[in-house]
N, C-alpha and C positions, 0 to 999 in steps of 0.2 A: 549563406544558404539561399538559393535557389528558390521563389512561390513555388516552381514548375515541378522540382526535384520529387521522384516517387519516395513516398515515405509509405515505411509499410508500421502497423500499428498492432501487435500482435497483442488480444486479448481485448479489443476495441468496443466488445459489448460488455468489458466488467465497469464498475467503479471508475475505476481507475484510467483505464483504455477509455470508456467514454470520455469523461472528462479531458484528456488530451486529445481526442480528437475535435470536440466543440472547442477547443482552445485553439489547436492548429488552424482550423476553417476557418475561425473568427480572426484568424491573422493575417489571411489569405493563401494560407498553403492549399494548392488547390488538385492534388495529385495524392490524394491521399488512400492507404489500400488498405483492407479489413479483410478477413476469413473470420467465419464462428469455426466453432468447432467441429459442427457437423460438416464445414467446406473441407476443414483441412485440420488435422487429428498433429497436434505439433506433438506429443508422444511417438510419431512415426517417423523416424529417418528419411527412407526412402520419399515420403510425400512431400517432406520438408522441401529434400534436396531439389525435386521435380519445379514445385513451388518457383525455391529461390532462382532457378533456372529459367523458368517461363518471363518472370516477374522482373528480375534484374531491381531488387529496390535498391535506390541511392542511400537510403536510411530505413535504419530498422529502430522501431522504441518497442520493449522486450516488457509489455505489463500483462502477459498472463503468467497466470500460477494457480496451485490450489492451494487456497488459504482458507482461515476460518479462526476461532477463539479456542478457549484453554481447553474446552470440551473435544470438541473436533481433532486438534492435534493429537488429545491423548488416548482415542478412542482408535484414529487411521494413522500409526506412525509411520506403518510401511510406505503408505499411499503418499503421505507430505513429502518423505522423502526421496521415493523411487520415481513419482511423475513427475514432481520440479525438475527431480535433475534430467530426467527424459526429455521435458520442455528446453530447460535452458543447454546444456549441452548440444542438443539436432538444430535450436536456432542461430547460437553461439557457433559454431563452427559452416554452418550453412553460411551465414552473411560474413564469417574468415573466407571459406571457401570461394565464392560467388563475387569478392570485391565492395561491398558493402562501404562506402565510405564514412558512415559517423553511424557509430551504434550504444544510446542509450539503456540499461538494464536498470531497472527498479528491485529494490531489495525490500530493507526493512531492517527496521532500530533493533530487532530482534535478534540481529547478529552478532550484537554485543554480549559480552559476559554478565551473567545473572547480575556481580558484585562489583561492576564496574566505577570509577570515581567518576562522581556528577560536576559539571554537565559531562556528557558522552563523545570524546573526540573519537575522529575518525581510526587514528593509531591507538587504541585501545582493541579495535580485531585483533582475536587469536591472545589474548594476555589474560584469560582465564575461563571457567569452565562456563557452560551457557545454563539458559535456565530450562531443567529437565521437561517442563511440560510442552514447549514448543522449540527443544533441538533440535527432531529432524525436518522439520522445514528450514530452521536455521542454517543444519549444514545445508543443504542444497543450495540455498542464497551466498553461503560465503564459497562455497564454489564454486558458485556463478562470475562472485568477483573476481578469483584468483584466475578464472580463466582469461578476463576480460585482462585482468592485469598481467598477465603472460601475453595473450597478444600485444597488449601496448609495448610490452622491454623486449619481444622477438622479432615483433612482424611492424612496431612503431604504427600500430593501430589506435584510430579515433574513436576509441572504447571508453566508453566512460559508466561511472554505475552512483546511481543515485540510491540513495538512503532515508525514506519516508517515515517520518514519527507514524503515529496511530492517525489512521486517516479515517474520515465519515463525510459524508455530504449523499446527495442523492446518486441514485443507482447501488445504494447501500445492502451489502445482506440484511434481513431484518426476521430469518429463522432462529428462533431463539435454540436452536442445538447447536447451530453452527459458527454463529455472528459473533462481532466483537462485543467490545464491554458497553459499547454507546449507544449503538442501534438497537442491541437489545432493552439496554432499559428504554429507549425511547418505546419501541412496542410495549413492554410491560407497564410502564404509564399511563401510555396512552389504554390501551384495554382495561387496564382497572378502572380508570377515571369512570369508560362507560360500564365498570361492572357499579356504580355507586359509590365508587372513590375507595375500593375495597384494598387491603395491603397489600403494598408489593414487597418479596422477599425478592434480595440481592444476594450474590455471593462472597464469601469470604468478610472481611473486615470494614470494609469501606479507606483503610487506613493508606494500601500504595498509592503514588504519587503519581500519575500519568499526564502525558501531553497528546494536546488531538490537533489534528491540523485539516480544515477544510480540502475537500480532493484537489477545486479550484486551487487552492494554494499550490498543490503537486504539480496540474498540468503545465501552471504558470512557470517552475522550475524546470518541468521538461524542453517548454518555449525558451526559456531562459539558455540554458544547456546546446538546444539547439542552435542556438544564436553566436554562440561564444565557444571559442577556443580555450577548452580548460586542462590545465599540465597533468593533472593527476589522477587516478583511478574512483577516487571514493569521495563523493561528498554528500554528505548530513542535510536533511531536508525539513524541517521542521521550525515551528514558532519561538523556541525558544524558552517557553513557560510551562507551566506544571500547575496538577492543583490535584489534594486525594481527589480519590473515586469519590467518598462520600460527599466531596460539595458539588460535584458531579453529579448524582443523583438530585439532589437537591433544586440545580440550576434545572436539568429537567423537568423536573417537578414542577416547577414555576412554570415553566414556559409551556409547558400544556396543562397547565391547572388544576393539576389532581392533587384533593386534598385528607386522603389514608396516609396509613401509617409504612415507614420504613421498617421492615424486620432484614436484620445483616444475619444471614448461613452461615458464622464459623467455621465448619466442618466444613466449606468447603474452599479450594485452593486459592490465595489471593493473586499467586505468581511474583512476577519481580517487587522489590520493596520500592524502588522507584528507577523511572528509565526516562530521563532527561537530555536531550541532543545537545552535544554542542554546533551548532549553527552558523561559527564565526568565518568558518574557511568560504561558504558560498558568500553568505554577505559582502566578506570583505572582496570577492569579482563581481559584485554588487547586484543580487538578488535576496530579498527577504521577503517572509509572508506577510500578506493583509486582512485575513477576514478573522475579525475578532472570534473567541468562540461563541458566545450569547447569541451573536448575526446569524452564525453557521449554524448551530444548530436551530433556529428560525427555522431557516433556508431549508435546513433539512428535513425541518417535521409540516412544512406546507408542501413539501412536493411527498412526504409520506401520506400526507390526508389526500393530496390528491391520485394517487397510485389508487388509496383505497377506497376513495368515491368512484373512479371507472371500474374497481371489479364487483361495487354492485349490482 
């Protein structure tokens, strides 16, 4: 791969999109192309096409989506479902169409079956039913991939689609309707601490098992990915470990110093019982993550303080 090469970085102002691009710059890729959304609407065909036309990018890395937690998915199923696939489909066939020579797509561990055997290989897609409160994002992501991997055995395209455990670090959502399960407690923490350390109520059980992986970890895979020539459609992005929610909670807890009480909501949904990556297939082309979780979420609760010291 080429410094020069235009890479285009769809969805460059989320999470995710930043973080690869502070990755790529920092490597020297120095050709690098972003739209917001308000430049260019990737739900539109037509401006796609226009786009990829004008633009000619040598790479495309595909990290927009509308994503959110177990609230959000079960509230907008139509919206998870209809505008992913409107995104990835008009980008996905835009950079088929247009010659695109290596195109990265970011999914999500969510594409696995609710009751999958842990850890979570790649070849467990499609080998049981998913977990109802966040399927229709689901399917649009394994759609995403089946498209990728139809280009690769039709057209021998350098498609490839990464598979990111639960990801947090800065540029994080941090609405508690919409967010995941980390950002949000980190805000409820943190606001009680200044309500007088008053209680924070969590949902469900504290009891599933979840794995978090710093974003830095992802873009480092995306760089990784970019770098290497890899034989197969799908591979597992993640650290490797697990731990419940509830010591989860807890490690927050500590790390920003609030000293109230935990109350766990029953009554409300926990989701998967636990979702574990297996991790062995990137490794063993030799990429694995580094930022412990305790660091990362440091990392992530000093650039949260600082977001909310400038909108004083």
């Amino acid at each position: 791969m080429k410094r020069n090469n235009k890479i285009y970085i769809a969805g460059h102002k989320g999470m995710a999109g930043s973080a690869i691009l502070r990755k790529l710059s920092g490597a020297g890729y120095s050709n690098l192309l972003g739209k917001t959304s308000g430049e260019l609407d990737l739900k539109d065909r037509i401006a796609v096409n226009r786009f990829f036309k004008e633009e000619s990018p040598d790479v495309v890395i595909l990290a927009a989506a509308r994503v959110g937690g177990i609230w959000a998915n079960n509230e907008f199923p139509y919206e998870f479902l209809m505008h992913n696939l409107q995104i990835q489909n008009n980008v996905i066939d835009a950079a088929h169409s247009y010659g695109v020579k290596k195109f990265i797509f970011l999914g999500s561990s969510c594409i696995y079956p609710k009751y999958s055997p842990q850890p979570i290989k790649e070849e467990y897609l499609l080998s049981g039913e998913l977990e109802p409160t966040n399927q229709w994002y689901s399917l649009a992501k394994i759609t995403g991939i089946k498209a990728c991997e139809a280009l690769r055995r039709q057209y021998q395209k350098d498609f490839v689609c990464l598979m990111p455990t639960n990801l947090y670090g800065p540029g994080d959502n941090f609405d508690l309707q919409t967010s995941h399960v980390l950002p949000a407690m980190l805000r409820k923490f943190h606001e009680a601490k200044n309500r007088d350390h008053a209680s924070v109520k969590l949902w469900g059980t504290g009891s599933p098992m979840r794995e978090f992986m710093h974003v830095d970890d992802l873009a480092s895979a995306v760089l990784f990915t970019l770098e290497h020539k890899l034989e197969e459609t799908i591979y597992n992005v993640g650290t490797g470990k697990d731990l419940p929610i509830d010591e989860l909670a807890v490690l927050i807890q500590q790390i920003i110093g609030h000293q109230g009480k935990i109350i766990w909501d029953h009554s409300k949904p926990d989701g998967t019982p636990q979702k574990l990556l297996s991790v062995e297939k990137l490794k063993n082309k030799g990429w694995q993550s580094e930022i412990a979780l305790e660091e990362g979420i440091r990392n992530t609760y000093d650039w949260y303080n600082m977001q909310q010291n400038q909108n004083l």
